[in-house]
N, C-alpha and C positions, 0 to 999 in steps of 0.2 A: 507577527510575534515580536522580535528583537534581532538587534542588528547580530551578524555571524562572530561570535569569538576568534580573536584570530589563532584560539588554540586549537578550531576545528579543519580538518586537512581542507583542500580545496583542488578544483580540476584533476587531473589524472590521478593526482595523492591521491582524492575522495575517492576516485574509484576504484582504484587499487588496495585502498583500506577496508569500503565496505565490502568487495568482493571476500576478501582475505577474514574479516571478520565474520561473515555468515558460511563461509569454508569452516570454521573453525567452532562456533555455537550449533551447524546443524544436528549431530545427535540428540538432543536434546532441548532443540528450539519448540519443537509442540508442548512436553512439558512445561517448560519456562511461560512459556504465554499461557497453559490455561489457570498458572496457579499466582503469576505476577497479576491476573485479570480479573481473577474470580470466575473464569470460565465466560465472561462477556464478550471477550472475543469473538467466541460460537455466536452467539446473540447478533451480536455488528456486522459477521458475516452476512447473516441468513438477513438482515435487516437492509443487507445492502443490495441483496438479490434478490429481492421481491421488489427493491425500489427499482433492481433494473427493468423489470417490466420486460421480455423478452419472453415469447413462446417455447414452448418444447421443442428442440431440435433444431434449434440455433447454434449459429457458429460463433463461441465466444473466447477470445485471446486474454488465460487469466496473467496478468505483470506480475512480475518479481512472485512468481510462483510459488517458490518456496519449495516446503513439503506438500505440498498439495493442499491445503485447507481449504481454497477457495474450489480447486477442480473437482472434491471429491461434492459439495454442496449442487455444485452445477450439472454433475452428473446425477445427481441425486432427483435432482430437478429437470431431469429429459432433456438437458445442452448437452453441446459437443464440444469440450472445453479441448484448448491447446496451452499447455504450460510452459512460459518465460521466464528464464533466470539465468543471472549474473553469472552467479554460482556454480560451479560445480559440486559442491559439497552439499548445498540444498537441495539440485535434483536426485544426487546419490540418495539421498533420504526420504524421497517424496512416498507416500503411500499412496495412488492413485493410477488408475488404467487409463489415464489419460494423455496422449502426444507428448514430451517433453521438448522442450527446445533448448541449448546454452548458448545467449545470446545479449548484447546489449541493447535495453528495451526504448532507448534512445535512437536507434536505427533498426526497426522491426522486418526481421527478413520473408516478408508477406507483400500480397500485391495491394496493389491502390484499391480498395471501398472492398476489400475481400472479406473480412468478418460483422456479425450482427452484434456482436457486442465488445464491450471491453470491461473486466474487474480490474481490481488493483489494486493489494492490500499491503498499508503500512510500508507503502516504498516513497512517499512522493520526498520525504527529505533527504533520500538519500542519494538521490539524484545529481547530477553536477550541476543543470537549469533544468527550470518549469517548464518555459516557453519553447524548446525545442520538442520536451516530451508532447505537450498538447499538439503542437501542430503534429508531428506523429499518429496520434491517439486519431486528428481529422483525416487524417490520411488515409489509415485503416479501415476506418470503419465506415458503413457502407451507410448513403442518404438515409435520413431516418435511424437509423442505429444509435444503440445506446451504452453508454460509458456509468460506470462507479467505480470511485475511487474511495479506499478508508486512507482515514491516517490517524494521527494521534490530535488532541483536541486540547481544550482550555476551559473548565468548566467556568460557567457565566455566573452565577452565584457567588459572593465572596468568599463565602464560609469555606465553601465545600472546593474553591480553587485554590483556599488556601492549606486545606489538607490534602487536597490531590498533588501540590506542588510537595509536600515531606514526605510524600507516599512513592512521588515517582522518582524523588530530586535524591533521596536518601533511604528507601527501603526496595527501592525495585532494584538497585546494583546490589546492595547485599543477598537478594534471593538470585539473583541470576552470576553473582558472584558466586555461591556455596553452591549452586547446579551448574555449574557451566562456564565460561569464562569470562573471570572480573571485569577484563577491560573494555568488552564486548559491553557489559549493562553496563558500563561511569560510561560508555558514550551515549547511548539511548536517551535518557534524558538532556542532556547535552542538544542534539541532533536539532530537536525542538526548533532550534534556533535557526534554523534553514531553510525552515515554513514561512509563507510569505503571509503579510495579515489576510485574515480570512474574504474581506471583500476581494480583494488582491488576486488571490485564488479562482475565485470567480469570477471577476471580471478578463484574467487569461484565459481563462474557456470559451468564454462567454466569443472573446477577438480569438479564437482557434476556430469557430466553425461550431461552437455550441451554444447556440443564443440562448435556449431556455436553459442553461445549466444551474444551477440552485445548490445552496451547501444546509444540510440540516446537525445541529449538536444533537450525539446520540447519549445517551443516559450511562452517566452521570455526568458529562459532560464530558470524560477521558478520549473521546472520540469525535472524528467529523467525515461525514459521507456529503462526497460531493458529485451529484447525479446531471446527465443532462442526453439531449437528442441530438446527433449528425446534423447540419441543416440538410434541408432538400432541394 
């Protein structure tokens, strides 16, 4: 994407801010995403767990959990989701019967090849590095096992990157500003900026232990799923 702002926090600051700022939007973080989204969210979800391709009754570690959006989808779908979060304030809010953890998903308190899958939605910029997460993600997850990760995206089209950029750069903090807290949405668009370019992305998976990993742009382009297999 573009080089980091130097008005965006960085090491412990980052982590100490995003923790504190999804402490403080969870009441009404599900709100905010399905109406900032169009409800596509739902969509990129479910779009990203059929990419993961994992059987019923799979052991899958959902990241940055949240409220549960992704646990409730995998449970839906005969997994056996375990939810990770930063947060405190997100798993207070989670709606979901599924394990919680408060935990940083940078150092994953699970044993070596012990889960069949991994999700992980709309956290990878928030992260403090890429490449520590990935090697993580190989750790976990067991030969053969499979990884999805959402994040936010850049549509490829001019037109439509150039109203997705006034859509997110300048209407998505005013609705999460009048629902919920201002300073929380003026960083979201912002954040963007943390994202490594998308080959980038993929090729740290790719040297983590996921050779076949592949990124697909999801529709309308606001989004990208970055899929791949354990090696063996």
């Amino acid at each position: 994407m573009t080089d980091q702002p130097s008005a965006l926090p960085q090491g412990e600051e980052k982590v100490a801010a995003v923790r504190s700022m999804f402490d403080a939007i969870a009441p009404r973080y599900d709100l905010v995403n399905r109406i900032m989204t169009f409800g596509l969210d739902v969509r990129w979800r479910r779009r990203a767990l059929r990419d993961l391709a994992l059987p019923s009754g799979s052991r899958v570690l959902d990241l940055a959990a949240g409220t549960g959006d992704f646990c409730r989808e995998l449970e839906a779908a005969g997994m056996r989701p375990i939810g990770v979060d930063l947060s405190f304030g997100m798993l207070a809010n989670a709606r979901t019967g599924a394990p919680l953890v408060q935990a940083d998903i940078l150092r994953l308190p699970v044993p070596d090849a012990s889960v069949d899958g991994v999700t992980c939605g709309f956290a990878l910029r928030n992260l403090v590095d890429l490449p520590p997460f990935f090697a993580e993600l190989a750790r976990v997850v067991r030969p053969g096992g499979r990884i999805a990760l959402l994040d936010v995206g850049e549509p490829s089209h001019p037109v439509v990157r150039f109203g997705h950029g006034i859509y997110f750069g300048k209407v998505v903090p005013l609705i999460g500003g009048a629902l919920s807290d201002p300073a929380a949405y003026r960083y979201l668009p912002k954040s963007v900026a943390y994202l490594p370019e998308p080959a980038e992305l993929v090729a740290g998976l790719r040297r983590s232990g996921f050779a076949d990993a592949g990124r697909t742009l999801l529709w309308p382009g606001a989004a990208q799923l970055l899929v791949g297999s354990r090696d063996g």
